[in-house]
C-alpha positions as CSV (number, residue, x, y, z in Angstrom):
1,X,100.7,122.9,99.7
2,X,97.2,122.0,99.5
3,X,94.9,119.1,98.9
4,X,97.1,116.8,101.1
5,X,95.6,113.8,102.8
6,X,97.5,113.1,106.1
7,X,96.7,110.3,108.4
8,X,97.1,110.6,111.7
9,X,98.1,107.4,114.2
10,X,98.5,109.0,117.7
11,X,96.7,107.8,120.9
12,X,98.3,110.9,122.8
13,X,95.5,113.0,122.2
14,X,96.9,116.4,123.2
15,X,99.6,115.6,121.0
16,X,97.5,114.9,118.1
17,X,95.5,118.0,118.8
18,X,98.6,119.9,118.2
19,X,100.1,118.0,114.9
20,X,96.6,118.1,113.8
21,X,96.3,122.3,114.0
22,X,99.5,122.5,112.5
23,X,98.9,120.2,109.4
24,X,95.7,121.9,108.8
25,X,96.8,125.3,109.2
26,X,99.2,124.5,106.4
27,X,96.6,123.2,104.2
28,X,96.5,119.5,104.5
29,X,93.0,117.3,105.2
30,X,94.4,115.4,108.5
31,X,92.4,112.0,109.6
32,X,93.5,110.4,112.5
33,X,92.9,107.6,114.7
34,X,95.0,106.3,118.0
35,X,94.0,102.6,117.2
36,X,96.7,100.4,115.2
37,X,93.7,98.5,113.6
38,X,91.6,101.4,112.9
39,X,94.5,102.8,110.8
40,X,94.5,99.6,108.7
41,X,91.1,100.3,107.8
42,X,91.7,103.4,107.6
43,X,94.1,104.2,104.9
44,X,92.1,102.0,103.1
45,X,89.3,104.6,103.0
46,X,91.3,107.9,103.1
47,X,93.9,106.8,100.7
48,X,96.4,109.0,102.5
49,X,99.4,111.0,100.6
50,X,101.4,110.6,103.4
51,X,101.1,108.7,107.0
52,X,102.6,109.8,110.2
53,X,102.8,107.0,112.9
54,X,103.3,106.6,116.3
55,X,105.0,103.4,117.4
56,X,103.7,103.1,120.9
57,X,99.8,103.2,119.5
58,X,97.2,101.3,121.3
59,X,96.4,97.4,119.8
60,X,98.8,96.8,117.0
61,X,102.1,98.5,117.3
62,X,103.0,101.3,115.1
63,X,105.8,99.2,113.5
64,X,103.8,96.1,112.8
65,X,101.4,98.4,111.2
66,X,104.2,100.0,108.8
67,X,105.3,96.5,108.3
68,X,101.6,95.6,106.9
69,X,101.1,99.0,104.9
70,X,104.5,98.1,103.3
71,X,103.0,94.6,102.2
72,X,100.0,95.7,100.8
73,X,100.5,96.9,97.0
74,X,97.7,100.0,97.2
75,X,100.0,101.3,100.3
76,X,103.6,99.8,99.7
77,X,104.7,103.3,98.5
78,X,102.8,106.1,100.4
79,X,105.1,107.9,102.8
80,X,105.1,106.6,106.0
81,X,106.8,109.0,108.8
82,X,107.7,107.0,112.5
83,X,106.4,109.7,115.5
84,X,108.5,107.7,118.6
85,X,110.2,108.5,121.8
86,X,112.4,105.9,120.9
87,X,115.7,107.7,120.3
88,X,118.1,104.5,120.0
89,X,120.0,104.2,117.0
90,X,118.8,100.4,117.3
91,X,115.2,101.6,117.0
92,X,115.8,103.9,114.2
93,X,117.2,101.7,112.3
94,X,114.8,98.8,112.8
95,X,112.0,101.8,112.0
96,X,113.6,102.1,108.9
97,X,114.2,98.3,108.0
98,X,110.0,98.4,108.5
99,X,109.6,100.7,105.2
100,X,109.6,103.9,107.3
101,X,110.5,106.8,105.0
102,X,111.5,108.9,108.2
103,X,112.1,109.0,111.7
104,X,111.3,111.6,114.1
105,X,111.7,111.3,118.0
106,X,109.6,113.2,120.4
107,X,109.2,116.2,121.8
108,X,109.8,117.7,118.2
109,X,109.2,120.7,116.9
110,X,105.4,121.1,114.6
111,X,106.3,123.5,112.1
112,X,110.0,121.3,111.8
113,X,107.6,117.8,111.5
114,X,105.6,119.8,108.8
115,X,108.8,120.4,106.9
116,X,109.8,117.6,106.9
117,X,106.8,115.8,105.7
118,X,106.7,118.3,102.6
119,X,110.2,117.5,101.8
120,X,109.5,113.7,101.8
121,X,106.1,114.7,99.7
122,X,108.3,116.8,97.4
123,X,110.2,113.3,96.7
124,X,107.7,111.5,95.6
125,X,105.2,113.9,94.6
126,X,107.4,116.1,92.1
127,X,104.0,118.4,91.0
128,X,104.1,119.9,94.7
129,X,107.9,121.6,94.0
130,X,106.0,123.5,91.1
131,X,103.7,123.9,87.8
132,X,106.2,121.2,86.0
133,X,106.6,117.7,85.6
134,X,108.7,115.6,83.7
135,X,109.7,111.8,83.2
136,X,111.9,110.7,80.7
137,X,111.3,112.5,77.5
138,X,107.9,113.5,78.7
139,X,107.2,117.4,79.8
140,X,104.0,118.8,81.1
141,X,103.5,122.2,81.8
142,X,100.1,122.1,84.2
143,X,99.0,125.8,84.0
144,X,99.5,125.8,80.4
145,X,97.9,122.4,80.3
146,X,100.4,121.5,77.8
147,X,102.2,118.6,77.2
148,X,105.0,117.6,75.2
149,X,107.5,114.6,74.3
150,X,110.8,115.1,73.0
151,X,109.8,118.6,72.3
152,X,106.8,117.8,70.1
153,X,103.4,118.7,71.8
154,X,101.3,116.2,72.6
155,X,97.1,116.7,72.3
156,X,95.0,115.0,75.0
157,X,91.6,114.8,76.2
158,X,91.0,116.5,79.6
159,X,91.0,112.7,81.4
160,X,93.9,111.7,79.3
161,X,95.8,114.6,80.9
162,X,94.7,114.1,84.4
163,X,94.9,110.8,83.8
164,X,98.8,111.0,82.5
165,X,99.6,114.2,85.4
166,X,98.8,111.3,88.1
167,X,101.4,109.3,86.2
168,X,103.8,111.8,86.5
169,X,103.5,112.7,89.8
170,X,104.4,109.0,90.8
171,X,106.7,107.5,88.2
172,X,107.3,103.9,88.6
173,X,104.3,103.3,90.6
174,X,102.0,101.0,90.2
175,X,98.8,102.1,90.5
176,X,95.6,99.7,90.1
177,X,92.5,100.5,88.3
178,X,90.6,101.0,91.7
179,X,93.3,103.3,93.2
180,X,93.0,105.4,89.3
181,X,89.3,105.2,89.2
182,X,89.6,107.1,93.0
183,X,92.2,109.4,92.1
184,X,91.1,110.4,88.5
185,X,87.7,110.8,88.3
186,X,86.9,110.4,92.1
187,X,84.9,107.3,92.1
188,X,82.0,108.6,89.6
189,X,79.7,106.2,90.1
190,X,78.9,105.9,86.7
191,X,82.7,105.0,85.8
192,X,84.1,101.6,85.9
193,X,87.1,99.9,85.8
194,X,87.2,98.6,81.9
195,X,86.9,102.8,81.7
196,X,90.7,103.3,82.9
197,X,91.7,100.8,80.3
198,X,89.4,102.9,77.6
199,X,91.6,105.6,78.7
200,X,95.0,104.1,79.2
201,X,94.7,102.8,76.2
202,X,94.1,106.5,74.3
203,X,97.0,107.8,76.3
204,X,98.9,105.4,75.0
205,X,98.3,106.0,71.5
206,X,98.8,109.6,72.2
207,X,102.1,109.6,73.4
208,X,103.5,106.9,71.2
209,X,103.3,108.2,67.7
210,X,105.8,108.2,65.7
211,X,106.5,104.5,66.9
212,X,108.1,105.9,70.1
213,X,108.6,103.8,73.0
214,X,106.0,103.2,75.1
215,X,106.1,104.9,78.7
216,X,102.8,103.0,80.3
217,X,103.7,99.8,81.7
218,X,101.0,97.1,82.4
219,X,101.2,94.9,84.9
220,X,99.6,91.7,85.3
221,X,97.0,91.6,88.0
222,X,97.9,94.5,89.3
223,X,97.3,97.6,86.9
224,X,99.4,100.3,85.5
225,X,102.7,102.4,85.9
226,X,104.6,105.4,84.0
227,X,108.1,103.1,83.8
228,X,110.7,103.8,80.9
229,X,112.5,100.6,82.1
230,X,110.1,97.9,81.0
């Protein structure tokens, strides 16, 4: 696993010393901060894939800062993980009433806390189980750089590709043109936002020939999402 931006709320600084090593040793970028109001700001800034979270944290409690990421659209679906001595069944469950995704009370083991966070990845991130991705009647095969719905290939431009592997990667999600602008083409400065609807808008016509449905969903204010249900 590779790539991976993982932040870090811990104020036990021996303790984040040693998550830290192990996260990087496995390949992730780890940021991390012991302040509940510096994490606000931020995952705004590192746009993490996944967040682990103390609850005891200095200023703002962990859970009230889980309770904010979970109201903010650009962070209501990144993978939050609760790092707690707290082992009541009470707490957990109140943890996971917040939006936590999973719960794991101290001392734990680093290499088991790094499991776990790849298997919660793996969930929402299918592209990390492999070189395959699929959604509905949608297949991309990303080494081949192929793509294909209902069993007819599909050609697209090289941003149209990335562009549609992002989709895939989080199906349902809805992603805004800010957060596709960052995760597409890395904030060039020379793109702008009416250039994601340029592009959504090829995509579009590129996977629904032959008057198939269409698989991009826009919504109002917000942006766009791969959603077969709309």
């Amino acid at each position: 696993m590779t790539n991976m931006r993982l932040l870090l709320v811990e104020d036990d600084r021996a303790l984040a010393d040693l998550v830290t090593y192990h996260f990087e040793r496995s390949g992730y970028d780890v940021t991390r901060t012991g302040d509940g109001e510096e994490a606000l700001i931020l995952v705004e800034e590192v746009k993490p894939d996944v967040i682990l979270l103390d609850w005891m944290i200095e200023g703002i409690s962990g859970i009230e800062v889980c309770r904010r990421l979970r109201r903010r659209p650009s962070t209501a679906h990144v993978p939050i993980m609760m790092l707690t001595a707290r082992g009541e069944e009470s707490d957990r469950i109140r943890g996971f009433e917040t939006g936590a995704d999973d719960y794991v009370t101290k001392p734990f083991s680093p290499r088991e806390l790094v499991a776990r966070v790849g298997a919660v990845l793996r969930r929402v991130r299918p592209a990390l189980a492999g070189e395959a991705l699929s959604y509905a009647d949608l297949e991309m095969d990303v080494a081949a750089h192929r793509v294909r719905r209902a069993g007819h290939q599909v050609p697209l431009g090289p941003t149209e590709f990335r562009l549609l592997k992002h989709f895939l990667e989080h199906p349902g999600r809805v992603f805004s043109r800010e957060r596709l602008l960052d995760a597409v083409w890395s904030h060039d400065p020379d793109i702008d936002a009416r250039t994601v609807d340029v592009h959504v808008r090829r995509l579009r016509q590129a996977l629904n020939g032959d008057d198939r449905p269409d698989l991009i969903r826009t919504v109002r204010s917000a942006g766009y999402s791969l959603d077969a249900e709309h």
